[in-house]
N, C-alpha and C positions, 0 to 999 in steps of 0.2 A: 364597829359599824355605827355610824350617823345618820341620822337621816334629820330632814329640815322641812319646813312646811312653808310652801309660798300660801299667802293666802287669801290673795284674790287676783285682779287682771291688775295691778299697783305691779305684778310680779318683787313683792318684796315678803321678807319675811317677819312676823310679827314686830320683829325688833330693829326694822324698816332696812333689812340688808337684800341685796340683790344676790342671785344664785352665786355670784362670782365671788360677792363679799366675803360669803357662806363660808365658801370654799377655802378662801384667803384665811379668815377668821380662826381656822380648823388646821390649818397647813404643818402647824408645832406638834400635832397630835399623831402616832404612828396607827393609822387606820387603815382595816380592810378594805373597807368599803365608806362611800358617802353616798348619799340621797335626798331624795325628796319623797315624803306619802303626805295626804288627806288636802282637804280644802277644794280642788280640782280634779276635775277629771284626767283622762287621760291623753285629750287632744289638746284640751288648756297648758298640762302640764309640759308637752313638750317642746316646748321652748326652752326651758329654763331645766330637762334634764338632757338636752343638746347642749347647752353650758358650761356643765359639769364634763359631759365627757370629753368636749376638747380643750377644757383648760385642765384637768388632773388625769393623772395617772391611776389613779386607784380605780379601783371596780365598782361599778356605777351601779342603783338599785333605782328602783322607783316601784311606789304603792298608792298608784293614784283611787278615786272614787268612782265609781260606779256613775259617772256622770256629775254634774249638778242638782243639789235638792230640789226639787221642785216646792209650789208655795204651800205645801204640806209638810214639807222637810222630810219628804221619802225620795228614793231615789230608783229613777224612771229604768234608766239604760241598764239590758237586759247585758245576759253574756256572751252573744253571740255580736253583737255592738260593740262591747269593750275589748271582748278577744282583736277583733277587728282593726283598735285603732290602736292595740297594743302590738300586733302586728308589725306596724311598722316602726314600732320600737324596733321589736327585732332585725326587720327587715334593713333599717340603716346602724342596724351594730352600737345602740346609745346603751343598754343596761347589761349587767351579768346578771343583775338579780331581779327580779319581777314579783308582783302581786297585787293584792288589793286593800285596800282599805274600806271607807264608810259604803255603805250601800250592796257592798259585795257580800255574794251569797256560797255556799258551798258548793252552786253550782256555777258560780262565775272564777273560783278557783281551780274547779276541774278542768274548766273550758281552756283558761289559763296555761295548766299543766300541759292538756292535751295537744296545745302551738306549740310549748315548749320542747315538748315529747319529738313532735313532728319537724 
């Protein structure tokens, strides 16, 4: 399992690759799964785990943040919000694997679970 971090609206990742690159970069590797977690929320982030799932075959994850930090460096978006726009991850078939990252709470992974459940 891999996972990559876009990490800002540049949509590239630290080491200036774009999801696709990612993906390319990684291709020599027999993995489960690839992804993306941190840096973005979960409405930011998907674009670029739309990417991933229709250029690879493997099983897609994504662990985005709780939002954007706010200029405190806390993070606002509660989990009935994130559940929300994780939603339609599900809802258009983009990950097998789901969670959270910064910002998220033990009840923003319940909420999680709870869609997933359902």
């Amino acid at each position: 399992m891999v996972s990559g971090t876009i990490t800002d609206a540049s949509g590239r990742t630290l080491s200036g690759q774009t999801a696709e690159s990612f993906l390319i970069s990684l291709s020599h590797v027999p993995l489960l799964s690839i992804g993306l977690n941190c840096a973005l929320g979960a409405d930011q982030l998907r674009p670029y785990v739309q990417t991933l799932r229709q250029k690879s075959d493997l099983l897609i994850s994504a662990h985005p943040n709780a939002g954007l930090p706010n200029a405190f460096g806390e993070y606002d978006q509660g989990p009935e919000e994130m559940t929300a726009l994780i939603k339609d991850y599900l809802d258009q078939g983009l990950v097998n694997i789901i969670g959270g990252c910064c910002g998220t709470t033990p009840e923003h992974i319940r909420a999680i679970a709870k869609l997933v459940d359902e």
